[in-house]
C-alpha positions as a Markdown table, in Angstrom:
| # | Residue | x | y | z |
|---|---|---|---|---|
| 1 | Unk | 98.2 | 79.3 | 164.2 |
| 2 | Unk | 95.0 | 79.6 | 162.5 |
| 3 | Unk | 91.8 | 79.0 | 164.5 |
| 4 | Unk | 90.5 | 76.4 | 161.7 |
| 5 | Unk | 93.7 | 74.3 | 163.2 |
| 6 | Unk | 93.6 | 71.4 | 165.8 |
| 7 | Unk | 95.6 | 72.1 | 168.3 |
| 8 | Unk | 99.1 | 70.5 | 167.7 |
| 9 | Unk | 98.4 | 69.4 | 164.8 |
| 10 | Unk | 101.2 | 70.9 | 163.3 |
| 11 | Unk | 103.6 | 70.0 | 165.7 |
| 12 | Unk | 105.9 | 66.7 | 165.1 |
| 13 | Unk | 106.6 | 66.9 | 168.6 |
| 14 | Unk | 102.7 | 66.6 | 170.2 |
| 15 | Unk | 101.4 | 64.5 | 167.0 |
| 16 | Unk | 104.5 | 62.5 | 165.5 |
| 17 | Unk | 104.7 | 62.5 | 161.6 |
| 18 | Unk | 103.0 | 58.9 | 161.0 |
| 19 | Unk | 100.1 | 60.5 | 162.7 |
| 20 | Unk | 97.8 | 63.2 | 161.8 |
| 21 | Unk | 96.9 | 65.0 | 158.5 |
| 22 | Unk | 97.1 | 63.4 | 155.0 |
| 23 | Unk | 97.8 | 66.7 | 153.3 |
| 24 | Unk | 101.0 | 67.4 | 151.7 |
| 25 | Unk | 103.9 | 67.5 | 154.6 |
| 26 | Unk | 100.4 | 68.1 | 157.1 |
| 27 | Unk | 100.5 | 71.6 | 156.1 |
| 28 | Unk | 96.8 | 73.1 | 156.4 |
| 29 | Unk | 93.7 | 72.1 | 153.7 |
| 30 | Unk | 92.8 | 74.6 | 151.5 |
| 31 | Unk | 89.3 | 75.0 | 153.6 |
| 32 | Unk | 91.0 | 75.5 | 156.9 |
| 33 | Unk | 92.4 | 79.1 | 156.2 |
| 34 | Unk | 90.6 | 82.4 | 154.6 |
| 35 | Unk | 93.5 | 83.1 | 151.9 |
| 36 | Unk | 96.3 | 81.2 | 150.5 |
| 37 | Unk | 99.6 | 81.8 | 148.5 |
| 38 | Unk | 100.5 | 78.8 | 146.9 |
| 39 | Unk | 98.5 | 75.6 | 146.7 |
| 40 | Unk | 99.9 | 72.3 | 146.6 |
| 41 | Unk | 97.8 | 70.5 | 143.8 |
| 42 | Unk | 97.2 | 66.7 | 143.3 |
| 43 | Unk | 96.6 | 65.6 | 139.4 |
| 44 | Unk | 95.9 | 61.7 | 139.4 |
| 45 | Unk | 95.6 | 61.2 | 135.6 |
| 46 | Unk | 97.8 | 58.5 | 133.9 |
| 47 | Unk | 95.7 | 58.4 | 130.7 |
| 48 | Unk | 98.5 | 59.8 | 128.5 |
| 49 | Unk | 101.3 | 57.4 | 129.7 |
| 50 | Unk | 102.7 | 55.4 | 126.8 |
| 51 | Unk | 105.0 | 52.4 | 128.5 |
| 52 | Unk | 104.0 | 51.6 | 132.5 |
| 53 | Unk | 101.0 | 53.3 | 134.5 |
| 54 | Unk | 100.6 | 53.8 | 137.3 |
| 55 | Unk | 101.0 | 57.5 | 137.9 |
| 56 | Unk | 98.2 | 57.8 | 139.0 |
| 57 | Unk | 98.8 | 57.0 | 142.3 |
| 58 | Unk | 101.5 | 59.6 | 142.3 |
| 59 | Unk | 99.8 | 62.1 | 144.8 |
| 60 | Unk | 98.8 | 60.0 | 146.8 |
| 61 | Unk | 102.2 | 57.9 | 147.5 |
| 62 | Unk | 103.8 | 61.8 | 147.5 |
| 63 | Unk | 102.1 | 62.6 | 149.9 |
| 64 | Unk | 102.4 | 59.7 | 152.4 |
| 65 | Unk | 106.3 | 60.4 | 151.9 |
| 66 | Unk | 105.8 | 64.3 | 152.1 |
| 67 | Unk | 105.4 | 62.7 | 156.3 |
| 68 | Unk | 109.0 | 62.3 | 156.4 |
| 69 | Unk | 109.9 | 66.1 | 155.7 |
| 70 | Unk | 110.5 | 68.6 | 158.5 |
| 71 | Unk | 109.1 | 71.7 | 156.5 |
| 72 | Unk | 109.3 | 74.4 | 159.4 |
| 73 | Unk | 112.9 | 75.0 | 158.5 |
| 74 | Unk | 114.8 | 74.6 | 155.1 |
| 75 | Unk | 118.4 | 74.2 | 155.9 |
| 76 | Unk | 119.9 | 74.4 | 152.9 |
| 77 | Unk | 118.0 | 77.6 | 151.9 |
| 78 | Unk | 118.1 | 79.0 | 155.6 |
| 79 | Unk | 114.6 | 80.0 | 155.6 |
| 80 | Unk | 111.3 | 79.3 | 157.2 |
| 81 | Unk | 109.0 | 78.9 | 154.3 |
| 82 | Unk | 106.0 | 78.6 | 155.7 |
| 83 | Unk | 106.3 | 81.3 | 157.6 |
| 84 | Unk | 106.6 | 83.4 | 154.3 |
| 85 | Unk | 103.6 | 82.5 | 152.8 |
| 86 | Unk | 100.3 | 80.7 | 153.2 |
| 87 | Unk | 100.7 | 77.3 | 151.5 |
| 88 | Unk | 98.0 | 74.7 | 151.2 |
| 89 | Unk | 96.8 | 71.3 | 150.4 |
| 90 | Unk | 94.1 | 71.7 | 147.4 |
| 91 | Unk | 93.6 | 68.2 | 147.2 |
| 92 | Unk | 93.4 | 66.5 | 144.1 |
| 93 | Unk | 91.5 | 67.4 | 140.9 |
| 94 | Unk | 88.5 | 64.9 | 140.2 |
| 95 | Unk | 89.4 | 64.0 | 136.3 |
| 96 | Unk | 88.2 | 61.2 | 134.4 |
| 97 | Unk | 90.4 | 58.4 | 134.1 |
| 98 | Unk | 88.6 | 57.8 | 130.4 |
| 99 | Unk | 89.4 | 60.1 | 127.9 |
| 100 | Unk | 92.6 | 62.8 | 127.7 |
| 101 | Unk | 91.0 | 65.6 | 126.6 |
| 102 | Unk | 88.2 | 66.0 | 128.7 |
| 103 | Unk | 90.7 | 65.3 | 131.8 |
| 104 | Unk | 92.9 | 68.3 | 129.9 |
| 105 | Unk | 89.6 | 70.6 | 130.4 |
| 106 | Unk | 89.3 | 69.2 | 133.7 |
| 107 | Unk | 92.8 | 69.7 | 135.2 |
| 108 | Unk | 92.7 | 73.3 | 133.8 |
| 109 | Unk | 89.2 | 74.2 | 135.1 |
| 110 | Unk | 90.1 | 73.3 | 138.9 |
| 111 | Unk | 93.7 | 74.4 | 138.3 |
| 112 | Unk | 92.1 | 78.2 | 137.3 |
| 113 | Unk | 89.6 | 78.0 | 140.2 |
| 114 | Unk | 92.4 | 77.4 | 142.2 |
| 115 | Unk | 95.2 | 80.6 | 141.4 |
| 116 | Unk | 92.1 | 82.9 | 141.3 |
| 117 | Unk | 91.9 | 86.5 | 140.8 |
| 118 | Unk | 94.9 | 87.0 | 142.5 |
| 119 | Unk | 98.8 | 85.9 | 142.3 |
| 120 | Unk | 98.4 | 82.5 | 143.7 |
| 121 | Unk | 100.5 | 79.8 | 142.7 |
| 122 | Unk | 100.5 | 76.2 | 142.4 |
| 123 | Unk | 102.8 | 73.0 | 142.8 |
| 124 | Unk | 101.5 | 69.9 | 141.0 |
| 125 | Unk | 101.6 | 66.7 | 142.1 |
| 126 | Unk | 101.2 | 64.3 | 139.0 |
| 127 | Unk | 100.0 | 62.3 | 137.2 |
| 128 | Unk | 101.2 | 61.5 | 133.8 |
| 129 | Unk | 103.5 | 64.8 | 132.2 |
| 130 | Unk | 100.1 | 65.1 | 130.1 |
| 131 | Unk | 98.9 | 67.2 | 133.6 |
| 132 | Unk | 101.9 | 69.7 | 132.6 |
| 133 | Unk | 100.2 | 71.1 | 129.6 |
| 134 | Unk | 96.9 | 72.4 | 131.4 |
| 135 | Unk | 99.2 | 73.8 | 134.2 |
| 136 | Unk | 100.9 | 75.7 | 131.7 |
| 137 | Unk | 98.1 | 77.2 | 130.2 |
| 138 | Unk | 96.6 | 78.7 | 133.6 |
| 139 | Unk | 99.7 | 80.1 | 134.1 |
| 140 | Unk | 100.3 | 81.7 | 130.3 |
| 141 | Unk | 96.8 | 83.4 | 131.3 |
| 142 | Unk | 98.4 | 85.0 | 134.4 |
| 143 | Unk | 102.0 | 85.7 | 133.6 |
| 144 | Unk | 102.3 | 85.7 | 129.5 |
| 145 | Unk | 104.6 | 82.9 | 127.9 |
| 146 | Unk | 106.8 | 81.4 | 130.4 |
| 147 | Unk | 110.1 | 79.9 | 131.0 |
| 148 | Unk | 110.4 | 76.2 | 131.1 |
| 149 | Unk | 112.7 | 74.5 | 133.0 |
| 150 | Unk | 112.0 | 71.4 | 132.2 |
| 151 | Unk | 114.0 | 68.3 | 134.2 |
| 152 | Unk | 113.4 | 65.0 | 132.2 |
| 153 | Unk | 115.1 | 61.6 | 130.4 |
| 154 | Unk | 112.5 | 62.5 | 127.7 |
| 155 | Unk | 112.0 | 65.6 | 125.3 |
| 156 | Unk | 108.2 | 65.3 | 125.6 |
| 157 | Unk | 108.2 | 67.0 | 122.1 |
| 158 | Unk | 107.1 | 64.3 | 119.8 |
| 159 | Unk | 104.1 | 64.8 | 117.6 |
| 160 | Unk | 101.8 | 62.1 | 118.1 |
| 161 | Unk | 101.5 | 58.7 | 119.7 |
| 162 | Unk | 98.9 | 56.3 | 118.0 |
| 163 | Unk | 97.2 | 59.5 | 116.4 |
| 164 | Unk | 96.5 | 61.0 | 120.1 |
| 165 | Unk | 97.9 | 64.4 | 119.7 |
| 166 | Unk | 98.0 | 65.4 | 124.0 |
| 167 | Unk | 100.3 | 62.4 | 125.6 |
| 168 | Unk | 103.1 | 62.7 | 128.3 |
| 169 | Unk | 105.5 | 62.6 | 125.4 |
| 170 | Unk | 104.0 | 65.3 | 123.2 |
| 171 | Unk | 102.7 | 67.9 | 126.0 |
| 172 | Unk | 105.9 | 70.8 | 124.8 |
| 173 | Unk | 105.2 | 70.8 | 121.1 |
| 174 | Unk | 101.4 | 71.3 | 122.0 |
| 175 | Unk | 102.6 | 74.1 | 124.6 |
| 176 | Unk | 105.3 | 75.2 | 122.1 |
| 177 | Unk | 102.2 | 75.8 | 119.2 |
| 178 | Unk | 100.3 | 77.1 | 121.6 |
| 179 | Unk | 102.3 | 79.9 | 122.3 |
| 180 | Unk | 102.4 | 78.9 | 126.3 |
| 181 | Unk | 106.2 | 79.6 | 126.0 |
| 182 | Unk | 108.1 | 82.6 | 126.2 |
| 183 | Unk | 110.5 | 82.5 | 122.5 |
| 184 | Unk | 114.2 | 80.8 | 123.0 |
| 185 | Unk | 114.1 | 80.6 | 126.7 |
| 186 | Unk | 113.1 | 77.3 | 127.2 |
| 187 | Unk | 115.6 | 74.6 | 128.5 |
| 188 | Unk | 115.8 | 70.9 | 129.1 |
| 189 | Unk | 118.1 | 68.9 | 131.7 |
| 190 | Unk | 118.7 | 65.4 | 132.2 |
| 191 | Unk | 117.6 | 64.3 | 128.4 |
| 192 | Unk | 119.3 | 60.9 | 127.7 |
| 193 | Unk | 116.5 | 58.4 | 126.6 |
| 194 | Unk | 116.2 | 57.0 | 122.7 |
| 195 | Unk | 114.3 | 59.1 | 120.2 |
| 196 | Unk | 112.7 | 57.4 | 117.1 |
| 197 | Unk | 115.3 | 60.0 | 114.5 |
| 198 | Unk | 117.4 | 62.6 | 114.4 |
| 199 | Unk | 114.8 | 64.6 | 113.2 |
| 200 | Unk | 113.2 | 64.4 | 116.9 |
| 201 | Unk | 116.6 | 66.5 | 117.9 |
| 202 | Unk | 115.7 | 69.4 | 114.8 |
| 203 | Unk | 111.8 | 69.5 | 115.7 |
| 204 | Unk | 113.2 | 70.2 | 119.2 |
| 205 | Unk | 115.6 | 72.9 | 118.4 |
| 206 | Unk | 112.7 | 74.5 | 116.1 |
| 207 | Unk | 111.0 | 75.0 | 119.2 |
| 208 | Unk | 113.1 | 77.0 | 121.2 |
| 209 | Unk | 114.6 | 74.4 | 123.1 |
| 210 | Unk | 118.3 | 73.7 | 124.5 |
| 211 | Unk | 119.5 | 70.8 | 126.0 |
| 212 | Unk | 121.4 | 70.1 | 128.6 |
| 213 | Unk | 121.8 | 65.9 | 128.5 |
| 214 | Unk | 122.4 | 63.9 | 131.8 |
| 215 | Unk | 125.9 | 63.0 | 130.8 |
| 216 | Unk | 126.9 | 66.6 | 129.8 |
| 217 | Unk | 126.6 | 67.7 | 133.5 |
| 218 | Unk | 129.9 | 65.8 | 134.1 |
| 219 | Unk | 131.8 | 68.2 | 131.8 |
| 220 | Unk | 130.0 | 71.4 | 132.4 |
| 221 | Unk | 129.0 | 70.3 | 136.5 |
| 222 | Unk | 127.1 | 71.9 | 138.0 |
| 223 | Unk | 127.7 | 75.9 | 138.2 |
| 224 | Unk | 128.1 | 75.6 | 134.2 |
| 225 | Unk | 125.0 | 73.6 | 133.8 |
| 226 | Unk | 123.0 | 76.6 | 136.3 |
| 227 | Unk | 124.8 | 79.6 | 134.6 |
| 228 | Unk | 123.5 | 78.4 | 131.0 |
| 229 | Unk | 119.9 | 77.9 | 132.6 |
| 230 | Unk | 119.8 | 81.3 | 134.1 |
| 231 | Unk | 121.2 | 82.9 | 130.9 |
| 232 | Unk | 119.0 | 81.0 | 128.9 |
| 233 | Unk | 115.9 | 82.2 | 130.9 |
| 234 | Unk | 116.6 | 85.6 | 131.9 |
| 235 | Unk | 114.1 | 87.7 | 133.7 |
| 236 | Unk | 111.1 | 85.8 | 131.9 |
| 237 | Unk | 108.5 | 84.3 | 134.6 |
| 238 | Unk | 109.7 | 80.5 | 135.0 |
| 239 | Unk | 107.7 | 77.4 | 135.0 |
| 240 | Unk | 110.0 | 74.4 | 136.3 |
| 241 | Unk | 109.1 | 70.6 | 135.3 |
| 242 | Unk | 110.2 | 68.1 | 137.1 |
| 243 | Unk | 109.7 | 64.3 | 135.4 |
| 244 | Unk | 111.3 | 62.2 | 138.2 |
| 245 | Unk | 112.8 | 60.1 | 135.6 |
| 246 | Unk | 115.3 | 62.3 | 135.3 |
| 247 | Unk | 116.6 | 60.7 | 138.3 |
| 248 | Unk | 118.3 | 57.4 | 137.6 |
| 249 | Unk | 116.5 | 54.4 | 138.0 |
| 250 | Unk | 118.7 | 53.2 | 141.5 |
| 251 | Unk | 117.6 | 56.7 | 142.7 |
| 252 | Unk | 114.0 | 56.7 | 141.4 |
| 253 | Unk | 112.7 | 53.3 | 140.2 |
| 254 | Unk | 109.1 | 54.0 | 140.6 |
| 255 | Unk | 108.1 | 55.8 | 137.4 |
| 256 | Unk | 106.8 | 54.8 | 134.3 |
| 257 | Unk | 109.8 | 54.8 | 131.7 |
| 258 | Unk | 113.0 | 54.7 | 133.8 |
| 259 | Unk | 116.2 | 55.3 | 131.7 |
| 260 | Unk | 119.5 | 54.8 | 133.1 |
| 261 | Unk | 122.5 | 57.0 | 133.3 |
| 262 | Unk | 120.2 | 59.7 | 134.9 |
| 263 | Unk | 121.3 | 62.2 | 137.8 |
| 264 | Unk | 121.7 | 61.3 | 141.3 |
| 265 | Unk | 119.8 | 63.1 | 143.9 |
| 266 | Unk | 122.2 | 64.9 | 145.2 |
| 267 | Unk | 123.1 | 66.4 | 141.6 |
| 268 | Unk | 119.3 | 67.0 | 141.4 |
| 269 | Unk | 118.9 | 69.0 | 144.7 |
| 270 | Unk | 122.0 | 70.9 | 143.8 |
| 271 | Unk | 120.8 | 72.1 | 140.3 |
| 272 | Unk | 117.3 | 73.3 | 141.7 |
| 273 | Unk | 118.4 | 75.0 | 144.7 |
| 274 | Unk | 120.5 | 77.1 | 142.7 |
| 275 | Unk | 117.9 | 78.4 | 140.6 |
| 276 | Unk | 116.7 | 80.8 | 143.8 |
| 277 | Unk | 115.6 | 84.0 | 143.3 |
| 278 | Unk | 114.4 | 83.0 | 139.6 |
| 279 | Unk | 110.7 | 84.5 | 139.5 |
| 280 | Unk | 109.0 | 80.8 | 139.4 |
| 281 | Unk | 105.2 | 81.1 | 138.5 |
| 282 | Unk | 104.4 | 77.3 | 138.9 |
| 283 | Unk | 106.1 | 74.4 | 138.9 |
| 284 | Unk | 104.8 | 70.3 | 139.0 |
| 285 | Unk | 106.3 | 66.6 | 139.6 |
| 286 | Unk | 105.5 | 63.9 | 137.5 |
| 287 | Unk | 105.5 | 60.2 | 137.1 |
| 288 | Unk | 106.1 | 58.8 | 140.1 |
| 289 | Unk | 104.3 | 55.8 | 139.7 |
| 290 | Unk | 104.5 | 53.8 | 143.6 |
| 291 | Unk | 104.0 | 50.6 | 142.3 |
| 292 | Unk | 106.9 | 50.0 | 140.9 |
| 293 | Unk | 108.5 | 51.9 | 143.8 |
| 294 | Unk | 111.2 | 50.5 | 146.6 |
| 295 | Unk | 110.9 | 51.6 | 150.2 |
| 296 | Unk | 109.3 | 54.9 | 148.7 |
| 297 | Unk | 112.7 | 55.9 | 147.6 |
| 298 | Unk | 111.0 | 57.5 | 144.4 |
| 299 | Unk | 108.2 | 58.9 | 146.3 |
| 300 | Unk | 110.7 | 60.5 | 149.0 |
| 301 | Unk | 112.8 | 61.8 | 146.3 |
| 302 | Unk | 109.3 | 63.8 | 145.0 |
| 303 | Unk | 108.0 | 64.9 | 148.1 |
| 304 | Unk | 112.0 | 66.6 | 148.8 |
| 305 | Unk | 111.4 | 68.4 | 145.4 |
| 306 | Unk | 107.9 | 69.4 | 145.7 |
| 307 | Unk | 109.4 | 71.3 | 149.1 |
| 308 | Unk | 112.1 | 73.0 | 147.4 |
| 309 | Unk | 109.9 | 74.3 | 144.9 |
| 310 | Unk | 107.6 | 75.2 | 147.2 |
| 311 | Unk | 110.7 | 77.5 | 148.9 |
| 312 | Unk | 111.8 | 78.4 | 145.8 |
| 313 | Unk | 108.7 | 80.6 | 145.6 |
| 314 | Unk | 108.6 | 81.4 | 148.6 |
| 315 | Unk | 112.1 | 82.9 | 148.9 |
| 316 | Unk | 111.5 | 85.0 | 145.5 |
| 317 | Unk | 109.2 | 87.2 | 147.3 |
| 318 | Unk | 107.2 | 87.9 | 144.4 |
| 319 | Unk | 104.0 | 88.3 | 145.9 |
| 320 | Unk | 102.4 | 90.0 | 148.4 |
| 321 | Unk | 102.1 | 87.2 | 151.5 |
| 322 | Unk | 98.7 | 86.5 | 153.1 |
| 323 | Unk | 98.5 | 85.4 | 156.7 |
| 324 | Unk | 101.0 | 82.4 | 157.1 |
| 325 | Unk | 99.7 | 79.2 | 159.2 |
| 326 | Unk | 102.1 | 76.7 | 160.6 |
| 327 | Unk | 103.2 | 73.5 | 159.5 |
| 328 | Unk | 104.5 | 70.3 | 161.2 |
| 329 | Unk | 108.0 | 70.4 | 162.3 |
């Protein structure tokens, strides 16, 4: 344990888990240990949201849910993450709630400052899927194009909305011209929502896409649905999206445009875990939007996520490990 670290603060057993630090699943603050791994990032912008807001609140409600984890010990990927590597709470970037493109140059600023010189990595907490963009950037400067795997009810690859060209819905067609990611490896899951043409289906396609739509996982389940992601992206570095809409609405109702006939959280958990030993370079969750949550059902389900990507990185090994502090158990 790191000498920056109350004394059992980490430990669910001498502070219980409605006590103690707000940081994401009371792992340590970026400021309470010399060097760091991967950083757990809040983004609290909602400014590109185009139906309900409220994601804004997103890390914040995350994190109050990230309480309920036990993050010492990931059963299901019979490892000790943090043990692995360092991981921290960044906190969240101060953006402007005013004007998308000045947030943009914001997020990516304090996203840069936070990976560094070195191979640090982060997990966003959003925010609007706008946030994705900027994360996506920072990490094309590290790694080259990248891999998306992007888990959604939406394509996000529209042009415009009301003449704003950066908007949760457009964010891959600007990362797409941008040349953010890596040619034909790209993949959606969990698409079902309307689109305004058929047209919307060929832009898509045009950018390297495939999809992988919510009701297709009941013909292909889910070994098919993991064997065509892991084809599709190959040995490329790997950025994974996660829009909790892609959950259905009885599984995640706090989010901004719910969609039913989503996946359940079981069929969620079951496609991400299986993407281990991909080489994931960063990763966010978006649009949980606790206002319109229940119970923090939606916020639970993001927190649960957040962790596995976390271990997903951590179990890749990709990365030489700095000192490890403790975490609650």
């Amino acid at each position: 344990m790191s000498e920056h670290t109350p004394i059992g603060a980490l430990d669910a057993t001498v502070i219980p888990r409605f006590a103690g630090l707000g940081t994401f699943a009371r792992i340590p603050d970026i400021g309470a240990v010399p060097d760091y791994d991967i950083a757990v990032l809040g983004v609290p912008f909602d400014g590109g949201t185009s139906y309900r807001p409220g994601a804004r609140f997103g890390p914040m409600g995350i994190r109050q849910a990230s309480r309920h984890l036990r993050p010492k010990f990931h059963v299901e990927f019979d490892t000790a993450p943090l043990e692995q590597l360092q991981v921290v709470d960044a906190g969240d970037v101060p953006c402007t709630p005013y004007g998308i493109d000045e947030a943009v140059k914001q997020i990516e600023g304090f996203a840069r400052e936070v990976v560094g010189s070195g191979d640090r990595r982060i997990v966003t907490l959003g925010g609007d899927h706008t946030v994705a963009l900027p994360m996506l950037r920072v990490a094309r400067e590290k790694y080259g194009p990248v891999a998306l795997i992007h888990f959604d009810a939406h394509l996000d690859t529209w042009d415009t909305y009301f003449n704003a060209p950066i908007t949760h819905g457009t964010v891959f067609r600007r990362a797409f011209e941008e040349g953010l990611l890596a040619e034909d490896q790209s993949i959606h899951l969990g698409i079902r929502g309307p689109i305004y043409d058929k047209l919307d289906l060929v832009d898509d396609a045009t950018f390297g896409f495939r999809i992988i739509r919510a009701g297709d996982l009941d013909v292909l389940g889910i070994d098919g649905a993991v064997d065509i992601v892991r084809r599709r992206v190959g040995d490329a570095p790997v950025y994974i999206s996660i829009d909790i809409d892609v959950l259905d609405p009885a599984f995640a109702p706090g989010t901004g445009t719910p969609e039913m006939g989503g996946f359940n959280s079981r069929e969620l958990l079951h496609l991400l875990r299986r993407l281990d030993g991909l080489n994931i370079v960063g990763g966010d969750v978006v649009e949980v939007a606790p206002a319109y949550d229940h119970a923090e059902i939606t916020c639970v389900a993001a927190a649960t996520v957040a962790f596995d990507l976390i271990t997903l990185m951590t179990k890749a090994g990709a990365h030489q490990p700095a000192e490890a502090v403790g975490a609650s158990a």
